[in-house]
N, C-alpha and C positions, 0 to 999 in steps of 0.2 A: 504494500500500500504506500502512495505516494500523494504527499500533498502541498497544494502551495498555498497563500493566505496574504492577501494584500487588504489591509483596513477590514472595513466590515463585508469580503467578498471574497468566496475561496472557491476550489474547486477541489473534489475528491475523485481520482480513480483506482477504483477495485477491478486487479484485469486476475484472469485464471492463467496460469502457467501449466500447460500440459506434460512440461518437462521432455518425454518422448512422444511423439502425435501419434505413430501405429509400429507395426511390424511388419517389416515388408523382406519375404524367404528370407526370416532368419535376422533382417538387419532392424535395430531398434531405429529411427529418422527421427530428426529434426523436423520441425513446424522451419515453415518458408519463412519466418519472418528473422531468424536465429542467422540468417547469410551471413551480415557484414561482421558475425562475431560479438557483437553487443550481449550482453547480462541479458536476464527477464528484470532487472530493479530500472538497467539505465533504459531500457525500449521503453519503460513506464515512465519512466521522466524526460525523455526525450519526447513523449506523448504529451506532457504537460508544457514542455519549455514551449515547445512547437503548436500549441492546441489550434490557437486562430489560424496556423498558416492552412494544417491538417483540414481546418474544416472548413476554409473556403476552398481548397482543393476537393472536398469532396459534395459541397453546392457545386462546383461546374460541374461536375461527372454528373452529378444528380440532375441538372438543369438541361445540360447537353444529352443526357439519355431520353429523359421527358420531352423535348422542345422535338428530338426526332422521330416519338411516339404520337405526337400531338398532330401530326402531316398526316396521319393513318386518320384518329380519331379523338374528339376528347376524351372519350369512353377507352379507349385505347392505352389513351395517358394513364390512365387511374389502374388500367389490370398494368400493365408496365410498372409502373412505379411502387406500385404491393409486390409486384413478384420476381424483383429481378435481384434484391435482397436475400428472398428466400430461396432460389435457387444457388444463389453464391456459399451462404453459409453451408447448403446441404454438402459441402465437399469439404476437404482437409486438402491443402497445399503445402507440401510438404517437399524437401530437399537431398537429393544424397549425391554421392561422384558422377552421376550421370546427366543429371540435369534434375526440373521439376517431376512432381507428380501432383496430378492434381485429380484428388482421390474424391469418384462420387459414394454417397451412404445413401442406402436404401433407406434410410429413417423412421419404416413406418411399414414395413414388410416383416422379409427376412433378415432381415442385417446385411445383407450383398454389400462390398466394396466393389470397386471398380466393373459395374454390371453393365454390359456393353448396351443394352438394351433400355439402360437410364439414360447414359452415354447420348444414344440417339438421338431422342427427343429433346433433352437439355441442351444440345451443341449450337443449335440459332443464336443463344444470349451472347456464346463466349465467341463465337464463329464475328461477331459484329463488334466485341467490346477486345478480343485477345487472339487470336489464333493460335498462341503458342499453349492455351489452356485445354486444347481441343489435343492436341499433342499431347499433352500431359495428364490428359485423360485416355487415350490408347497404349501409351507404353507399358503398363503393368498386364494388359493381354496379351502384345507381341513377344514380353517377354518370357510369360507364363506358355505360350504356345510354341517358345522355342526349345522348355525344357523336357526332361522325360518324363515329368511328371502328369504330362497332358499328348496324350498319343491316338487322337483323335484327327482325321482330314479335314474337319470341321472347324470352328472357330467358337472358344471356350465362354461360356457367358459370365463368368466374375471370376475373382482370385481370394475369395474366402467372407468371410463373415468380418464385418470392420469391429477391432482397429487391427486386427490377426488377419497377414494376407498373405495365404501361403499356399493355396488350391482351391478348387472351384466349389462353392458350398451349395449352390443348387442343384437338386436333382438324384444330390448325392446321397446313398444309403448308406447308412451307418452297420449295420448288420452284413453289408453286400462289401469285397473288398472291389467289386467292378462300379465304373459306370453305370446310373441305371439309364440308356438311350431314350427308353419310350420321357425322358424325362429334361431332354437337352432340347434346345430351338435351332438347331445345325441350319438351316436356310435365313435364320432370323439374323442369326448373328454374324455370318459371314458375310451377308450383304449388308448387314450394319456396318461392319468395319470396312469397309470399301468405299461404302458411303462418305464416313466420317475421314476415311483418308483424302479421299476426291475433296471433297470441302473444304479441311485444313489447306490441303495443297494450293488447291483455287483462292483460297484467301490470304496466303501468306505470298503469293506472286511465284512460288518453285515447287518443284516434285524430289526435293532432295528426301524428305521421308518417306513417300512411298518408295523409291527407290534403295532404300535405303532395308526397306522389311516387300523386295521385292519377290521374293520366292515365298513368300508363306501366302502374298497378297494373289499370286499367282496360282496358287495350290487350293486356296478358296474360291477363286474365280472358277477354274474346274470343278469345282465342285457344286456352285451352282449351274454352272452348264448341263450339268448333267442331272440335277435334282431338280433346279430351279422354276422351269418351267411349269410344270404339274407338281406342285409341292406334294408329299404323301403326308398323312393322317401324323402331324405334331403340332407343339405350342408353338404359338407365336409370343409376341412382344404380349399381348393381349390375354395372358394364359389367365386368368379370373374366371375367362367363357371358354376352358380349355380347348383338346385337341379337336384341330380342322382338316379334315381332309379337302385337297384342290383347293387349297385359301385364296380366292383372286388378291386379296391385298396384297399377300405376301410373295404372288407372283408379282405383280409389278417391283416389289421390293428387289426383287431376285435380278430383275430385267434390266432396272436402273442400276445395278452394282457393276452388272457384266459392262454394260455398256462404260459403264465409267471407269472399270479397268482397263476398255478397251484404251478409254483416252488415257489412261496416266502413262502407258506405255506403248500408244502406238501399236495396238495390237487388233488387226482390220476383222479377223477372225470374230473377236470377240462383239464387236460393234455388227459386225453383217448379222449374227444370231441373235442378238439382244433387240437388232429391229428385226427381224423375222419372227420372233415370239411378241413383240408387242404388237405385230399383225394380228400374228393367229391370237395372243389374248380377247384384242379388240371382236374379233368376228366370237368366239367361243364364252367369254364373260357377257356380251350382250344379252338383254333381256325386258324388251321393250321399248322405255323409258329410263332405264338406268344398264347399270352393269351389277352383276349378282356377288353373293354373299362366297359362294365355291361355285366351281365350273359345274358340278354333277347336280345344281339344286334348282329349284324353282320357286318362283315366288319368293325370294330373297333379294338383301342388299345390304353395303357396309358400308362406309367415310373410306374412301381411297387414299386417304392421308398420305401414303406412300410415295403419291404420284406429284410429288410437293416439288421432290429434289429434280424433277425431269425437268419442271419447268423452269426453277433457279439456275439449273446447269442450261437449260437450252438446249437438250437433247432431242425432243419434238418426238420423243416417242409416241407420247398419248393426246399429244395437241388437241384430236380429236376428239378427246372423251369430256376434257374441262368441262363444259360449257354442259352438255348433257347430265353427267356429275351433280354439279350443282343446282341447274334448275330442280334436279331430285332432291337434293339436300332442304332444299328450301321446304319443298311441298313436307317435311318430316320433322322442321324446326317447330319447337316449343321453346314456351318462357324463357325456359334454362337451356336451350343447348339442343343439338341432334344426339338422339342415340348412335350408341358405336355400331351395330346394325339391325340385322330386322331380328336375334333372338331375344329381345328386353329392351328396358329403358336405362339400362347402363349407360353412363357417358364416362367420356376423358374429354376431358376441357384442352388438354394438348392438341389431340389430334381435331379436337372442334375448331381449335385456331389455325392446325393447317390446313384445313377443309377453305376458311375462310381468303387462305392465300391461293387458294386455287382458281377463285371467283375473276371472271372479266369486269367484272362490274361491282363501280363504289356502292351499289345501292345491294347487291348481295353479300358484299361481304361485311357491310356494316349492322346489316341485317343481324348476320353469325356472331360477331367480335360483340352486338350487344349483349344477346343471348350470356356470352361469360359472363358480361360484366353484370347482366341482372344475378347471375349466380351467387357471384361474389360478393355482389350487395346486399343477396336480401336471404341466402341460406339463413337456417335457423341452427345447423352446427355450426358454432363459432368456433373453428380450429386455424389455425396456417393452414392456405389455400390446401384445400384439397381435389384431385386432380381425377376422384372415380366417385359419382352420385348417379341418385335417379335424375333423370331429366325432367321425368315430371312431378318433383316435389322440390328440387333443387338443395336436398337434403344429400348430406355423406355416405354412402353406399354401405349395405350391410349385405354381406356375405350371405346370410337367411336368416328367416324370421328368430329362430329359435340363438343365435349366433347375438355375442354381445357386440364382438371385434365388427369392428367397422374400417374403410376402406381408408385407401392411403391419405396421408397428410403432410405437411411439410415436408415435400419432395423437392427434387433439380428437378425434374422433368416439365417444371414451371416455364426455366428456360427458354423452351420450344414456345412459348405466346411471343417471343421477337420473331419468330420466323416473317411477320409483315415487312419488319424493317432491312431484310435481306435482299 
């Protein structure tokens, strides 16, 4: 504790010293802010001597983040500036000989660190505000997927239960010395990390990192070529409404990876098949007025969220489908939000906002982006935003009736409501 005291006018700060932040294979880390070698007494006083500079530095950050949220929407501004807090703190930044780590916590789950699949959705905020945080949220999977401890063709979805990161804690049975498969997102996650490389890359102006974890990025890429198209019967990002067989989301997911590996490296193979499947998608997910829930189903439909990064990157795979997409989204909105598809009134507020980046038009997607924000206004759980409710009571999602535990809350996956500002 440090204090300073001028006349009748002081100021107190009580900060916590975590001493070690987690464990990463074996190694105890330093919290990022330990770099320049400074005490936890002088970082505390140097917080004090500096307080007015500190905190007009972080009015402009705060003003500059708002004022480019406020071009979108007022409404815009208000979920922006609630949630780009709570996605920042959901992570631990943290330091060793290799560079950062910028470690996401599932907060409100399982315990997952580094879950590539939180990864995901949260990458817009830090893709606009850092690009090297996006980086430092992949390296604990490139690394964990170079060891022997993960001997799978696939791509791992976390490196353990935070603040212990030492192998992959979903899925995993404790009685079982195997993998349990029917229990991994093997298409989810590999075209997540593709994704999330493509985007770092694109934002940082170079491909020195994908180049760099070129052979495992390449080893995934094959592997959705070969799975991607017709996903078989697993989870996705989405597992609450567990395993789907034919998931059209998660084929476009699949579709937009390939293609984007094709770009990091110049690989013509890759790109000729990722628009040949986003053909045959288009013709085989169709289904009237929208496009379906899985290829084998009828009378179905989901938020193609997926199809976010096609349009950012400029890929023009599904050009075609926006505009169709969302005039459906529309006819499905309630108060709170579109359901995530046609099995319930579940939502994600995430993928409600990439929904709303999908939109040609200011007047649909302000339509979407208010739908959040009356969420966030007017729920009657008062928690840190929570990111899975009914849509139509705008109430925190309960697992089932008889079930106390209720749905997630103070998550990164917040992050993903910048996706506008991309």
């Amino acid at each position: 504790m440090a204090v300073v005291k001028k006349g009748n006018y002081g100021r107190i700060v009580i900060a916590y010293d975590d001493i070690k932040s987690l464990e990463y294979f074996g190694k105890q880390l330093d919290a990022y802010y330990k770099i320049d070698g400074e005490t936890f007494d002088e970082i505390c006083a140097d917080a004090l001597v500096n307080f007015d500079l500190i905190k007009e530095k972080c009015k402009i950050f705060n003003d500059k983040l708002k004022n480019m949220a406020r071009k979108i929407s007022d409404k815009y501004e208000d979920i922006i500036s609630l949630s780009y807090r709570q996605a920042i703190a959901a992570h631990k930044l943290c330091i060793d000989e290799k560079g950062l780590l910028f470690i996401s916590k599932e907060c409100f789950s399982d315990g997952c660190a580094a879950t590539v699949d939180v990864t995901y959705p949260s990458m817009p905020l830090f893709l606009l505000l850092n690009p090297e945080l996006v980086i430092g949220m992949l390296r604990p999977i490139f690394e964990y997927a170079d060891m022997d401890l993960w001997n799978f063709e696939f791509a791992p979805h976390d490196v353990g239960i935070y603040p212990i990161l030492d192998k992959q804690a979903y899925g995993y049975e404790k009685d079982d010395p195997q993998w349990t498969i029917s229990r991994q997102m093997p298409v989810e996650e590999c075209a997540n990390m593709i994704i999330c490389v493509y985007a770092a890359c694109n934002a940082l102006g170079n491909k020195d990192y994908a180049y760099n974890n070129k052979e495992i990025l390449i080893k995934w890429a094959d592997y959705l070529l070969e799975h991607g198209k017709i996903p078989e019967n697993q989870l996705c990002t989405d597992d609450f409404n567990g395993h789907l067989d034919k998931n059209c989301n998660l084929s476009v997911k699949a579709i937009v990876a390939l293609y984007a590996c094709g770009e990091l490296f110049d690989i013509a193979m890759y790109k000729e098949k990722a628009t040949e499947f986003a053909l045959w998608w288009i013709d085989n997910a169709k289904e009237n007025d929208h496009y379906k829930l899985a290829f084998d189903t009828e009378n179905t439909w989901s938020i193609k969220y997926n199809m976010v990064w096609d349009k950012i990157f400029g890929f023009g795979l599904f050009d075609d489908v926006y505009k169709t997409e969302t005039d459906f989204y529309i006819t499905k909105l309630e108060k709170y939000g579109i359901p995530l598809d046609s099995r319930g009134t579940v939502a994600k507020n995430d993928w409600i906002m990439w929904a709303a980046a999908l939109c040609e038009t200011t007047e649909k997607r302000d339509k979407i982006v208010d739908s959040v924000w009356n969420m966030i206004n007017e729920t009657k759980t008062r928690v840190p935003i929570t990111d899975h409710y009914d849509v139509e009571t705008g109430m925190q999602w309960r697992w089932a009736e008889y079930y106390t535990y209720q749905g997630f809350q103070n998550r990164s996956v917040v992050g993903g409501f910048a996706i506008l500002m991309l």
